[in-house]
KETI-91582 format. One record per residue: residue in three letters; x, y, z of N, C-alpha, C in turn. Coordinates in steps of 0.2 Angstrom, whole numbers, plus 5000, padded with zeros to 4 digits. Layout:
ALAXYZXYZXYZ
...
This chain:
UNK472452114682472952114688473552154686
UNK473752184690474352234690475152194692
UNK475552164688475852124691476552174695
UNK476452254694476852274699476652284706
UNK476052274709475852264712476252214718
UNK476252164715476552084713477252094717
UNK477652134712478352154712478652184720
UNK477952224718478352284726478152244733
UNK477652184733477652154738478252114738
UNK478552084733479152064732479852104736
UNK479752174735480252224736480752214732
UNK480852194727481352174723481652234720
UNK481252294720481752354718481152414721
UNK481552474722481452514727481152584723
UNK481252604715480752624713480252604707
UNK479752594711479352564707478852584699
UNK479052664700478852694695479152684687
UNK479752654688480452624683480052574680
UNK479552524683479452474680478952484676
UNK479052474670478452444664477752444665
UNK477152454664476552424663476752364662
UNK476352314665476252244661475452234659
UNK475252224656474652224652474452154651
UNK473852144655473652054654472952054650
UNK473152004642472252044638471951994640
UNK472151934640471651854643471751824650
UNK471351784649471251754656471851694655
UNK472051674651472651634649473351654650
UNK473451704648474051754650474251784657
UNK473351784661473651784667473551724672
UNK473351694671473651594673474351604673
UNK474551634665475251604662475851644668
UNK475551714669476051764674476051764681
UNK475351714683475251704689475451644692
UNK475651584687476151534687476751564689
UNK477051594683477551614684477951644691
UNK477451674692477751734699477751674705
UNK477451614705477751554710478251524710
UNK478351504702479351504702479851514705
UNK480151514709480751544712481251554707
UNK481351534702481851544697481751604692
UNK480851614692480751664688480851744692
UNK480651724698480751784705481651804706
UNK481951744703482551754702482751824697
UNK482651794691482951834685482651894688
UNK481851894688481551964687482152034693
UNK482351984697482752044702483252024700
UNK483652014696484052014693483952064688
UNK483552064685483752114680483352174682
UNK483052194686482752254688482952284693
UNK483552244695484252284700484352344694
UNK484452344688484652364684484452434682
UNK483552454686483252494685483452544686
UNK483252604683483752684684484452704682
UNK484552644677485252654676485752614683
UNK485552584687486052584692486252494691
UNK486752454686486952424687487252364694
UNK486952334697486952294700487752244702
UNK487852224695488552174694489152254697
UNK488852284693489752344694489652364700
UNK489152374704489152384711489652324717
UNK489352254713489452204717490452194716
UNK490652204711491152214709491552244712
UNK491252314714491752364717491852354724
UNK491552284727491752264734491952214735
UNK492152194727492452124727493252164728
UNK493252194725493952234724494252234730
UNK493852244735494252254743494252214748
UNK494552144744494552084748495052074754
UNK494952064758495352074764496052034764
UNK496352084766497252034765497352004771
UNK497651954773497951914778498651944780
UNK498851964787499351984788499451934793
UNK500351914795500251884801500951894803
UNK500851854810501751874813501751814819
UNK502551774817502351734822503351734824
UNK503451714831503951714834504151624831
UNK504751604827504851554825505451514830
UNK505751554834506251524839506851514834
UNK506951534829507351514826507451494818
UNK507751514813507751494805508451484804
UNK508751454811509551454808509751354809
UNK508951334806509151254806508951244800
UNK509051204797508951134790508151124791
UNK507951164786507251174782507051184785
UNK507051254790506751294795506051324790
UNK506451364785506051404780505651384775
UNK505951314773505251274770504351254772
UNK504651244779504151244783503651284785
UNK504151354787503751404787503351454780
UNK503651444773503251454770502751414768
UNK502751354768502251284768501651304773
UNK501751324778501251344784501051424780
UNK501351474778501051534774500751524769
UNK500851464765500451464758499651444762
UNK499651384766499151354769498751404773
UNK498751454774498451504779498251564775
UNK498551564767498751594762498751664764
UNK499151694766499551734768499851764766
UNK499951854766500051894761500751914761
UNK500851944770501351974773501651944779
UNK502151874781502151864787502851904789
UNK502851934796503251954799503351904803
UNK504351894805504651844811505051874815
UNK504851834819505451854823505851814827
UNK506451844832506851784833507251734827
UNK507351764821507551714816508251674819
UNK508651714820509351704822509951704816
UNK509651774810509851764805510351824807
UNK511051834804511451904804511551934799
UNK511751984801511952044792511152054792
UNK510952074786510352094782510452104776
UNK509752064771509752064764509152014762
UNK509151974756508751964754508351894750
UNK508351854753508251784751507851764747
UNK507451734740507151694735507051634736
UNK506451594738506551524741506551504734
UNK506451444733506151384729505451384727
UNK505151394731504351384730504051474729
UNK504351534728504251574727504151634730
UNK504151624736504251674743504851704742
UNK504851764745505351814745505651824755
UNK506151814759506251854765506851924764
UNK506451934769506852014769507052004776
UNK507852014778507752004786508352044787
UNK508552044794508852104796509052074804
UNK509852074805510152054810510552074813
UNK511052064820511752084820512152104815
UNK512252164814512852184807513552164807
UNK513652124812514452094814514252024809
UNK514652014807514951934802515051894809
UNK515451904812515651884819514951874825
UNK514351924822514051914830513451834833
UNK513551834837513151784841512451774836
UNK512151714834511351714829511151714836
UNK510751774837510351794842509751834839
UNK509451864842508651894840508751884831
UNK508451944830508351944823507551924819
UNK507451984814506751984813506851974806
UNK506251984802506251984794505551984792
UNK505251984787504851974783504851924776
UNK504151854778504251834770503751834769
UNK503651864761503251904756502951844750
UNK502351844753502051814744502251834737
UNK502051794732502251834725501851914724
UNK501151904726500751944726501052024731
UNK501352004738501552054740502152094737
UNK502552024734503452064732502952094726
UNK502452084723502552154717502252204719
UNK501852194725501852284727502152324732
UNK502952254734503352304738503652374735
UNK503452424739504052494738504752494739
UNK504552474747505552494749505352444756
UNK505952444757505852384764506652424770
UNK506752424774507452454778507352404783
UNK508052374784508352344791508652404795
UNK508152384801508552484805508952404813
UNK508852374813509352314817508952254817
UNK509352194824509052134823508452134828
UNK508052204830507352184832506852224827
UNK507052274821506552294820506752314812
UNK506152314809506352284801505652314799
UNK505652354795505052384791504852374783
UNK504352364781504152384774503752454773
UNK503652424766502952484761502752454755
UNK502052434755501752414748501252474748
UNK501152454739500552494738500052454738
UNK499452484740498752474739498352484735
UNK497752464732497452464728497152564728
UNK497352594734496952664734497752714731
UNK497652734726498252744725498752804732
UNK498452834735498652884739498752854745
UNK498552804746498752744753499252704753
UNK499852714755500252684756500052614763
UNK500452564761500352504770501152484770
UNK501052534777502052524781501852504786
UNK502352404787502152374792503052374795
UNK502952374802503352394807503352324810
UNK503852274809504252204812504452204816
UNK504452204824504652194831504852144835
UNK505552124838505452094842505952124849
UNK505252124854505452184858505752124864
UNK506252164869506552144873506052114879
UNK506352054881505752024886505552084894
UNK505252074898505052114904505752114908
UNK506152054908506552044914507452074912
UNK507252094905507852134902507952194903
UNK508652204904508852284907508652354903
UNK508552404909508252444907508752484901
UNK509152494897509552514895509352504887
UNK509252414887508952384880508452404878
UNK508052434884507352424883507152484879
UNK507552544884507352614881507752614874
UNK508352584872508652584865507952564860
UNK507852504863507352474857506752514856
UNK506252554862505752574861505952654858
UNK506652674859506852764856506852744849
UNK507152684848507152684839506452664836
UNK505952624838505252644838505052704837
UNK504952734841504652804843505052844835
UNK505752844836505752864829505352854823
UNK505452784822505052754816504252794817
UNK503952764819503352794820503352874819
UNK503852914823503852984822503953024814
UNK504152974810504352984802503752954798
UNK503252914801502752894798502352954793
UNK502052934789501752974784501052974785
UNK500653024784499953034787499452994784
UNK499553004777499152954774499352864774
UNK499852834777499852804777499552744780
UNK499252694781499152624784499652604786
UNK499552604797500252584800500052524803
UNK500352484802500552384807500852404810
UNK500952394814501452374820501252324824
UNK501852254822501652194825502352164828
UNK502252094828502752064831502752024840
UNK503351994842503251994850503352034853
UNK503152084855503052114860503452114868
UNK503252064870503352034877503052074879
UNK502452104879501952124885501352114883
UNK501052104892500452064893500052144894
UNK499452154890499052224892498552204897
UNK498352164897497752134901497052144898
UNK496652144905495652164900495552204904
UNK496052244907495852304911496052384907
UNK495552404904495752464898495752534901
UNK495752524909495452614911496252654910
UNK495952704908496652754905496952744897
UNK496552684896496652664887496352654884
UNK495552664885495052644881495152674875
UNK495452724871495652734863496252694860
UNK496652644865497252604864497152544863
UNK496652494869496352434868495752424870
UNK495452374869494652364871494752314876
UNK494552274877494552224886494352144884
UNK494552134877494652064876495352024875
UNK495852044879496452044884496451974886
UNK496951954888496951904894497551944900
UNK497351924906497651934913497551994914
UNK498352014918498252084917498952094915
UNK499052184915499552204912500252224916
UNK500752184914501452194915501852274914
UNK502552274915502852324915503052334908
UNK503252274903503252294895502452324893
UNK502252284899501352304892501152384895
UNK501252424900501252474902501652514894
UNK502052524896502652544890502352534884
UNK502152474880501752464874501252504875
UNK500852504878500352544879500152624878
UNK500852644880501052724882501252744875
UNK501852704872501852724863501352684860
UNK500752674862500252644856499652714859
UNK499552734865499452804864499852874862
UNK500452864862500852914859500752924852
UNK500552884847500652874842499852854838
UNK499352864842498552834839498552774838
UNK498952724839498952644837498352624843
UNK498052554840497552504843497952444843
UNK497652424848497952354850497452304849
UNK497652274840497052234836496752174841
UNK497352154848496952074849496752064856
UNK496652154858496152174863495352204859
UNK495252184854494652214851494152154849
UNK494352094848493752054843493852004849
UNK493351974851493051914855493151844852
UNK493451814857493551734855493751714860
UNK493651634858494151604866494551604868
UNK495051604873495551614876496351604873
UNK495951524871496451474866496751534858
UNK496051564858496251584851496451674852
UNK496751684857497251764861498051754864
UNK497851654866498651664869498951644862
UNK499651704862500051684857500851624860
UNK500951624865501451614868501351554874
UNK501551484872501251434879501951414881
UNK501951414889502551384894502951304892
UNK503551324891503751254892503351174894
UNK502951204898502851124902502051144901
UNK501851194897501151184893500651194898
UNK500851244903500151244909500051314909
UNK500751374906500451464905500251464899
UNK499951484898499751544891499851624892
UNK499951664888500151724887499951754880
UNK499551824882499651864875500151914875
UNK500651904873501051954872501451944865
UNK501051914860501151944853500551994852
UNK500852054846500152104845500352094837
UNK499652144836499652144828499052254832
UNK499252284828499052354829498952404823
UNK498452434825498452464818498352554820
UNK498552584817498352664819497252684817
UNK497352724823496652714825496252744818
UNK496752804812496152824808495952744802
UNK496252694803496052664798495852574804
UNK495552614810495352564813494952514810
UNK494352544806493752494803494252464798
UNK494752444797494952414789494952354793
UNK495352344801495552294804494852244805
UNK495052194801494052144803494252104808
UNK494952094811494952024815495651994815
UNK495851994822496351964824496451894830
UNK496651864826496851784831497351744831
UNK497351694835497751654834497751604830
UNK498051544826498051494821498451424826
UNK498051434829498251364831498651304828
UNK498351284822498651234818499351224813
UNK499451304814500051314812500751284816
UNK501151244813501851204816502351234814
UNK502851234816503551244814504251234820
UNK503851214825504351194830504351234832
UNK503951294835504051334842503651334846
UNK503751404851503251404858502851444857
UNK502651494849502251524849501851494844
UNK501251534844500651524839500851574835
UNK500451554826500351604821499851664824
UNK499951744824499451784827499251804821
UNK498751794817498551814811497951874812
UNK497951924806497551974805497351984797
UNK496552014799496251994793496152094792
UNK496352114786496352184783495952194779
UNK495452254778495152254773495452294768
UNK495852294765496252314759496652264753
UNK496752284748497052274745497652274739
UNK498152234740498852254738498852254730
UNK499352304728499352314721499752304718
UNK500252294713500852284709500952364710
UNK501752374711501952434711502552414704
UNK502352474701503052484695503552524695
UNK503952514702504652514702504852464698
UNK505352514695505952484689506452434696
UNK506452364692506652304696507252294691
UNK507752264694508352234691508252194689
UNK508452184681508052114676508652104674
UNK509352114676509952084675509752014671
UNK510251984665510151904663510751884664
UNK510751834668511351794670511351734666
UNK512251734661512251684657512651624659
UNK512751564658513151514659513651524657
UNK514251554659514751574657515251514657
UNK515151444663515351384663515451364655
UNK515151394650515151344643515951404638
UNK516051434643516751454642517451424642
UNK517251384647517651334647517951284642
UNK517551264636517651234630517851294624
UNK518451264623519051324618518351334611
UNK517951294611517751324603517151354605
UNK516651344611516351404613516651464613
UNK517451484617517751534617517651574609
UNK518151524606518251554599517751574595
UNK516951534595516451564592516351624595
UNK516251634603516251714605516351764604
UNK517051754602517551794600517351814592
UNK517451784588517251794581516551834581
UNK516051794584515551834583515551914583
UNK515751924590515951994595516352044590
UNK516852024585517252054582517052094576
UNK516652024571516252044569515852104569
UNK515152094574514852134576515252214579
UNK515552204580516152284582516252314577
UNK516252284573516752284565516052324561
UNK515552314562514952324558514852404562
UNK514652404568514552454572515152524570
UNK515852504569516252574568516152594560
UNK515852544558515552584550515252644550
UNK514752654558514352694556514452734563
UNK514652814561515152844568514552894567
UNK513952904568513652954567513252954576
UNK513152894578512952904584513252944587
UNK512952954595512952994599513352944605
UNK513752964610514052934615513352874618
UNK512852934620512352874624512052824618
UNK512052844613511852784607512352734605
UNK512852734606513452714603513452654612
UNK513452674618513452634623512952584621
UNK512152614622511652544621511852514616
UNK512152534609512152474605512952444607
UNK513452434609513852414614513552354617
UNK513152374623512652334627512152294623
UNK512152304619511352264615512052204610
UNK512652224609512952194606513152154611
UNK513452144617513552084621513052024624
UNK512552084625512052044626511951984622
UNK511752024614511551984609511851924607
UNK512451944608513051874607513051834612
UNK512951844621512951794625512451764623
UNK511851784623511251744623511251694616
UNK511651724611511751684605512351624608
UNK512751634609513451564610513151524618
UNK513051574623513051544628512351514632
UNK511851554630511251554631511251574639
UNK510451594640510651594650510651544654
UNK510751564662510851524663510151494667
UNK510351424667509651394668509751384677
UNK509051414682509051424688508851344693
UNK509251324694508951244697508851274704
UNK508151304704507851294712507651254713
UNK507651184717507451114718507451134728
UNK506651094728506851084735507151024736
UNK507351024744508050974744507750944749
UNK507150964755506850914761506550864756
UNK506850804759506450724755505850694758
UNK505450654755504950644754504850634762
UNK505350574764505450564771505350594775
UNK505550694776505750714779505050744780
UNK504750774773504050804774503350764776
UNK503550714777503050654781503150664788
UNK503750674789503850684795503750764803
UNK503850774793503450874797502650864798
UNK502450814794501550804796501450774800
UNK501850734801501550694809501850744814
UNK502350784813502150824822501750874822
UNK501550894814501050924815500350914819
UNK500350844817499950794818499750784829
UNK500450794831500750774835500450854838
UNK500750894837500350984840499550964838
UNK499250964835498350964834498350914841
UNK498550854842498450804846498550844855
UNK499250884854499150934859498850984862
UNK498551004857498051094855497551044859
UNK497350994859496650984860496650934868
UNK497350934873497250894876496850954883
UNK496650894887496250944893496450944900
UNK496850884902497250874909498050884908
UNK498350904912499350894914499250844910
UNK499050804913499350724913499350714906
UNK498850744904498950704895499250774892
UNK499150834893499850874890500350854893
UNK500550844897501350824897501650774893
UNK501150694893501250664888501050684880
UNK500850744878501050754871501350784870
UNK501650824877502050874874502750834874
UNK502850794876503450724877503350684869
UNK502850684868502750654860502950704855
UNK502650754856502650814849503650834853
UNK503850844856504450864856504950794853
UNK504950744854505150684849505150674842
UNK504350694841504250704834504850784829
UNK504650824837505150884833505850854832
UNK506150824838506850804836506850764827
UNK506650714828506450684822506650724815
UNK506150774817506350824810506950854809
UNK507250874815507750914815508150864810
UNK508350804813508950754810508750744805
UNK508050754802507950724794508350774791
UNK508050834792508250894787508850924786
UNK509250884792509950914792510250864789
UNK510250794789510350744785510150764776
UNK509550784775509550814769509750884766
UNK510050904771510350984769511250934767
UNK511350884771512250864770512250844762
UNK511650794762511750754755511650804749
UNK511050884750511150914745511850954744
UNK512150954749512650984747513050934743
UNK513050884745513650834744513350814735
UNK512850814733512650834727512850874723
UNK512650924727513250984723513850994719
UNK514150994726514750964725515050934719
UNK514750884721514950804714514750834708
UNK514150874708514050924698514550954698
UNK514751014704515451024701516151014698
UNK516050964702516750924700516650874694
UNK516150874689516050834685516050904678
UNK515750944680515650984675516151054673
């Protein structure tokens, strides 16, 4: 018996000339091989290892697809991060959805700059540049750990539109996501064309080889009517389209952009991003868009229903086939010391002695160069704070109490209860419940924001 015979009825590898004679002398031996080949387990190894035929490794192949696991991007309208453990919240829902890149909007945050939570997130956000202006719109970005190291550069260009750049795992692929929150349909024409000309630039500056997003609220409805757009969107839309969604539309052809959450099929539930006050409209008019040459990266866009934070929008998440890389830009490793231990006369006077000292030892030797002579300068202070004063230690401590975070489960609790009702009559009474529950949290959390300050405080004044 020929046991590649055996094999190729198997199909287990595809040239079959690679494989071995097997050579059977007794009639024992081939009992013993024709057992075998019944085992599943033995069917197992064998293609296992004869993946391996012609030099063509099997593991390193499979490996090299694992590399390009798909990233999560998302973007959700929060109504809001200018309340008591607005952002806790919202990163709690990002870990859980595990999320790469979430864009906001509506924050209601001013100025522009750059926040560090507690738990490890990064936001980047961008607002009215007046100290004085109204918390009005306002967008941002919060970044995983994973994302902050392959962020490049990030720009606040105002309080509707805020961009980044990370790198990718391809080294000549840049991914620049574009953070939007565009003026509603019933807003004057004046804001409208501001908002979409400063668009239109960004995009007009974009880089060719780059991976472009372009997401955020929108405020327009495309509908599932694609004729004159069939290279812009596909016809799994809900309604039809408005006067903002025309306008989207026109710069998402001006610029080869697709409109991700007119492409992939689902239920209706899982396209509206935006539900009515009183819980009877749905709306898609958040997007998530990608330019058309890197169409097949996009695997899938939807909505995340289970996601809570106290607004009227849904999480619009998208799944990307790429992946983000550490980028090694030189980062500011500044050490910040406890200079409070200054305060004590014989911390002072050890500093000082030491410092002197070391000074003393340094003008011994005048042969250095300007630039040699600065770093050992800097290497000498350094070296003495971290010796007298040591650094300083960073107490990031979340400050919502046990209480409060119980309390964010049950409205969660309270939205899943709503997501799932099916008459007015019983949405109206959960959305009467789930709004209750939201008050609830608002008081916890501010009630816990007064007392961590008032904590504070009291270390101050003790120390």
């Amino acid at each position: 018996m020929d046991i590649r015979d055996e094999l190729k009825r198997l199909n287990t590898v595809e040239e079959m000339e690679s494989v071995p004679e097997v050579q059977i002398n007794n009639e024992e031996q081939f009992r013993k091989v024709s057992k075998d080949l019944q085992d599943p387990r033995f069917r197992r190894s064998m293609t296992s290892q004869l993946s391996r035929v012609g030099g063509k490794d099997a593991t390193t192949c499979t490996r090299k697809i694992l590399d390009r696991q798909p990233t999560n991007i998302a973007t959700w309208n929060i109504r809001t991060m200018y309340t008591a453990g607005k952002t806790s919240v919202i990163a709690k829902e990002m870990r859980r959805y595990k999320i790469s890149v979430l864009g906001l909007c509506e924050t209601r945050w001013i100025q522009t700059g750059e926040v560090k939570l507690a738990s490890g997130e990064s936001i980047l956000y961008s607002g009215h540049p007046d100290e004085n202006a109204p918390h009005t719109e306002g967008v941002a970005f919060m970044l995983s750990k994973e994302a902050q190291r392959a962020l490049i550069s990030w720009e606040p260009i105002n309080s509707r539109i805020i961009t980044a750049r990370f790198q990718t795992t391809q080294r000549r692929i840049k991914l620049q996501i574009i953070q939007c929150y565009a003026p509603t349909n019933n807003t004057d024409e004046e804001s409208k064309d501001n908002f979409y000309n400063q668009l239109q630039q960004i995009l007009q500056a974009r880089k060719g080889k780059d991976i472009i997003v372009l997401m955020g609220d929108m405020n327009a409805k495309v509908g599932t009517n694609n004729s004159g757009y069939k290279l812009v969107m596909g016809k799994q839309g809900i309604g039809s389209m408005n006067e903002n969604g025309e306008i989207f539309a026109d710069v998402c052809a001006d610029y080869n952009l697709v409109i991700g959450g007119t492409l992939f099929p689902h239920k209706p539930i899982h396209k509206a991003a935006w539900i009515s006050p009183d819980h009877t409209t749905e709306n898609q008019i958040d997007h998530i868009c990608i330019n058309r040459k890197f169409r097949r990266s996009l695997l899938d866009v939807r909505v995340k229903r289970g996601a809570d934070a106290g607004s009227d929008h849904h999480l619009l998440a998208a799944k990307i086939q790429l992946k983000l890389k550490r980028c090694n830009n030189p980062r500011d490793n500044r050490v910040k010391f406890n200079i409070q231990l200054f305060q004590d006369i014989g911390t002072t006077e050890l500093y000082q002695t030491t410092l002197q000292n070391r000074f003393q030892a340094l003008q011994e030797e005048d042969h250095r160069s300007v630039e040699e002579h600065w770093k050992c300068l800097k290497n000498i202070w350094k070296e003495t704070c971290l010796e007298v004063v040591w650094k300083k230690k960073m107490n990031h401590k979340p400050w919502l109490s046990t209480e409060t975070l119980k309390r964010i489960e049950e409205r969660r609790a309270k939205k899943d209860t709503l997501n799932k009702c099916k008459t007015r009559a019983q949405k109206a009474a959960a959305h009467r419940d789930y709004e209750a529950a939201n008050k609830e949290v608002k008081k916890s959390a501010k009630r816990d924001k007064i007392n961590y300050i008032e904590d504070l405080a009291q270390l101050e004044r003790t120390t």
